[in-house]
RORODREN-326201 format. One line per 5 residues: number of its first residue (from 1); their letters; for each residue x, y, z of C-alpha. Coordinates in steps of 0.5 Angstrom, whole numbers. Example, Ala and Ser with C-alpha at 12.3 -4.5 7.8 and 13.67 -1.06 7.14 Angstrom:
% RORODREN-326201
1) AS) 25,-9,16; 27,-2,14 $
***
This chain:
% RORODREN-326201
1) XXXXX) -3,29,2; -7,30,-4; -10,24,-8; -13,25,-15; -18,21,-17 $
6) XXXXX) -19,20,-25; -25,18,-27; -26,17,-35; -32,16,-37; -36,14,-44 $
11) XXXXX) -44,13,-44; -44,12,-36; -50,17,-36; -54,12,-31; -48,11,-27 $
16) XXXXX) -44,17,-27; -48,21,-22; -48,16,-17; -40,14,-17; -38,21,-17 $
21) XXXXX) -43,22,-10; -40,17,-6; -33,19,-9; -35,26,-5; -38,23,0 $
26) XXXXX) -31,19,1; -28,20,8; -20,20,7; -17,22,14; -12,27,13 $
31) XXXXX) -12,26,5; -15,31,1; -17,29,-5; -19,32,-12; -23,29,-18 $
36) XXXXX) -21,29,-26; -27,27,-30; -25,25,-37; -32,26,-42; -28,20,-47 $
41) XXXXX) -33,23,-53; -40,20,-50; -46,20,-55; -52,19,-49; -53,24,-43 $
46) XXXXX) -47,25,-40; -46,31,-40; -53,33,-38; -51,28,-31; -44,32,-30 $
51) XXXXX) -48,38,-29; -49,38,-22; -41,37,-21; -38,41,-26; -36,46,-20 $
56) XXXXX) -32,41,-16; -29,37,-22; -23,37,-26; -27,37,-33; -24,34,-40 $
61) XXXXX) -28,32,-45; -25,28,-52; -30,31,-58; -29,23,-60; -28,16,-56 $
66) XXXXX) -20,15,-56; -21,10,-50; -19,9,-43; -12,9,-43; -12,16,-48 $
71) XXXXX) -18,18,-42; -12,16,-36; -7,20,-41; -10,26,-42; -12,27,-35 $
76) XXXXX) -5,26,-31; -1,32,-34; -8,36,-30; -7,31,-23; -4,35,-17 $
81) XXXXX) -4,30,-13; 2,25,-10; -2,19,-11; -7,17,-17; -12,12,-17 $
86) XXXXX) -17,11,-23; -25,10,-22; -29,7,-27; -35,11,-28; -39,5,-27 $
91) XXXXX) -41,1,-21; -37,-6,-22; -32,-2,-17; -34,0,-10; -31,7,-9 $
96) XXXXX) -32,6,-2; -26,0,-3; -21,7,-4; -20,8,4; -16,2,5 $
101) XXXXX) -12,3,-1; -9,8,2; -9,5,9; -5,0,5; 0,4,2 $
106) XXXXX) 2,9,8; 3,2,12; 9,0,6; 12,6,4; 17,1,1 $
111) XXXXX) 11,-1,-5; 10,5,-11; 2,2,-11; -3,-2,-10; -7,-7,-13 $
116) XXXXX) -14,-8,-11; -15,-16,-13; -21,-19,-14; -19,-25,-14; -16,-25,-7 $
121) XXXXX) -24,-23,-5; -30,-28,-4; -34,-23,-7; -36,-23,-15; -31,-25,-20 $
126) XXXXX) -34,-24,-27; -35,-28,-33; -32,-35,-32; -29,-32,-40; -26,-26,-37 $
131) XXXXX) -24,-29,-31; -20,-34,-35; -16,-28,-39; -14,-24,-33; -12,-30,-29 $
136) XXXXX) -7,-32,-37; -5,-24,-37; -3,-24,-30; 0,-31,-30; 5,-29,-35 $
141) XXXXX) 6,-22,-33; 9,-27,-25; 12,-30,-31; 17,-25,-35; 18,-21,-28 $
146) XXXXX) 18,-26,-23; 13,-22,-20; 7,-26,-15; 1,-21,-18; -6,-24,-17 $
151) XXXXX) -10,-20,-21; -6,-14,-26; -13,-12,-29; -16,-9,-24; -18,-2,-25 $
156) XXXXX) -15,0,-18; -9,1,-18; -7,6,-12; 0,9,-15; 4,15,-13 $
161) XXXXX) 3,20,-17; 12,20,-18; 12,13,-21; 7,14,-25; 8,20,-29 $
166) XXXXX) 15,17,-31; 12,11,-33; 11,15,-41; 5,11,-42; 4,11,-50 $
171) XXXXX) -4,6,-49; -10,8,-51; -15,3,-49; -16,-2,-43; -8,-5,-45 $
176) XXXXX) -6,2,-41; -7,-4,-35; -2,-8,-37; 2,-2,-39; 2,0,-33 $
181) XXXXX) 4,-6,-29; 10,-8,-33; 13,-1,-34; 13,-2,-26; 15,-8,-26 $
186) XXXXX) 20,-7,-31; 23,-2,-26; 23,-7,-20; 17,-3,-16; 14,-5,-12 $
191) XXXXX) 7,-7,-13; 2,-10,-7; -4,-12,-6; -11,-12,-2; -18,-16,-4 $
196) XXXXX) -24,-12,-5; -31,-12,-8; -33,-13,-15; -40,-13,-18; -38,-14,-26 $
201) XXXXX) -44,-11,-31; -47,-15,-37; -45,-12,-44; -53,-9,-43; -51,-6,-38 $
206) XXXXX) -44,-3,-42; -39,-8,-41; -34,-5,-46; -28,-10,-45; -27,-15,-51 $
211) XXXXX) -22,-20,-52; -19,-17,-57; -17,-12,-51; -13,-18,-49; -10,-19,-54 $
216) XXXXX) -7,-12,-54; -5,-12,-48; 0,-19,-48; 2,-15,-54; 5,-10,-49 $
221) XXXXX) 8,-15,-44; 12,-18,-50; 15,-11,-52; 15,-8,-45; 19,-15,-44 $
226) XXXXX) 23,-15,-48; 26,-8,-48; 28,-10,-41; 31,-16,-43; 36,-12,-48 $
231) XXXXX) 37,-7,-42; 39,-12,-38; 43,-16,-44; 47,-10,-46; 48,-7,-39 $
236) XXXX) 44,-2,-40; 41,1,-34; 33,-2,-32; 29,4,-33 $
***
C-alpha cells in the first residue's frame, strides 16, 4: 500500500526542512509512502530549504498564493497513492501522529478516513477564539448531518485516495476542510476518529487561519447542505 502525503507550503522556510525529515524518517510498516510538496507562491526562502529534497518529492510550485485548498487540488491529480493525507509544513501537527492514523484506518475498513482530533487529546488545543469556532463549525457540521465529529478542522484527515478524488473538490482556501467533511458526510462515509498532539503556532510565528476563513467555511456547509437536502426531496440519489 502507497500513501501520499500532501505537503502545501507558504513561507514555512523555518520549519519546511524539519517537517519533511521526520516525514522521511516515518517508519509506516508495510506502507510506502511518497510526498507532494506544493511551494503555494512562497516570497521567503522556501525553495532554498527544499533543496536538499528536491530528489525525493513530488514538486509543484504556484508562481503566486491561491491558498491551501488550491495547493491540495493541484497536488492530487499527481498523488498515486490509495490513501491521502495532508501535512502542514509547520510543526502544529506532529508528523509522527501519521502511524496511528493508518493503524486506525486498517482496523475499520468500513470508514473512508480519519480524523485526527485535537479535541479528544489533553495535549495543546489553541487559542481559546479558535478553539470556540472550530468547536461552532463542527457542532453544525453533527447538526445538518447527523454526524458525532469532535474536531472538523483538523489538518489530519487520512482519506482513501478513491473517496477523495471523487469528492470534486472546488475550495481554494482553508474551507477546503469543511468541504471535505461534507462532501464525505453527504455521501454517508464514514468518517472515524483518534486523538493526537497539537502545538498551535502564534500569528508571529505565521499562523495563517483567519476568521473570515471561518466564514467561508459554514458558507460551504450551507451549500453542501443544501444541494443534499434537494436530492433527497427530489428523489434524487445521494452523491
Amino acid at each position: 500500500m502507497l500513501l501520499s502525503i500532501i505537503v502545501p507550503v507558504h513561507n514555512e522556510a523555518k520549519t519546511l526542512g524539519e517537517v519533511l525529515r521526520r516525514l522521511f524518517a516515518l517508519s509506516l510498516g508495510e506502507t510506502e509512502k511518497e510526498i507532494i510538496v506544493v511551494n503555494d507562491g512562497s516570497t521567503d526562502a522556501t525553495r532554498p530549504a527544499l533543496a536538499p529534497f528536491l530528489s525525493r518529492v513530488v514538486y509543484l510550485e504556484h508562481q503566486s498564493r491561491r491558498g491551501k485548498g488550491a495547493a491540495i487540488r493541484a497536488a492530487l491529480p499527481r498523488a498515486t497513492g490509495e490513501l491521502v493525507v495532508v501535512q502542514d509544513g509547520d510543526t502544529e501537527y506532529a508528523p509522527e501522529e501519521i502511524p496511528a492514523l493508518l493503524a486506525a484506518l486498517r482496523a475499520h475498513p468500513e470508514w473512508a478516513a480519519v480524523y485526527g482530533s485535537r479535541n479528544l487529546a489533553r495535549t495543546g488545543r489553541g487559542y481559546s477564539r479558535y478553539i470556540l469556532g472550530a468547536w461552532f463549525l463542527t457542532a453544525l457540521v453533527n447538526l445538518f448531518f447527523r454526524s458525532k465529529l469532535t474536531d472538523s478542522y483538523t489538518c489530519y484527515k487520512l482519506i482513501r485516495a478513491a473517496a477523495l478524488k471523487d469528492l470534486a473538490l472546488a475550495g481554494t482556501g482553508f474551507e477546503i476542510e469543511m468541504e471535505l467533511t461534507a462532501k464525505l458526510l453527504k455521501r454517508g462515509l464514514g468518517i472515524g476518529e483518534i486523538p493526537i498532539s497539537y502545538r498551535p503556532r502564534s500569528f508571529r510565528e505565521g499562523k495563517k487561519i483567519r476568521a473570515r476563513d471561518g466564514i467561508r467555511g459554514l458558507v460551504v456547509l450551507f451549500r453542501v447542505w443544501r444541494e443534499r437536502a434537494g436530492a433527497l426531496s427530489s428523489g434524487e440519489p445521494r452523491v
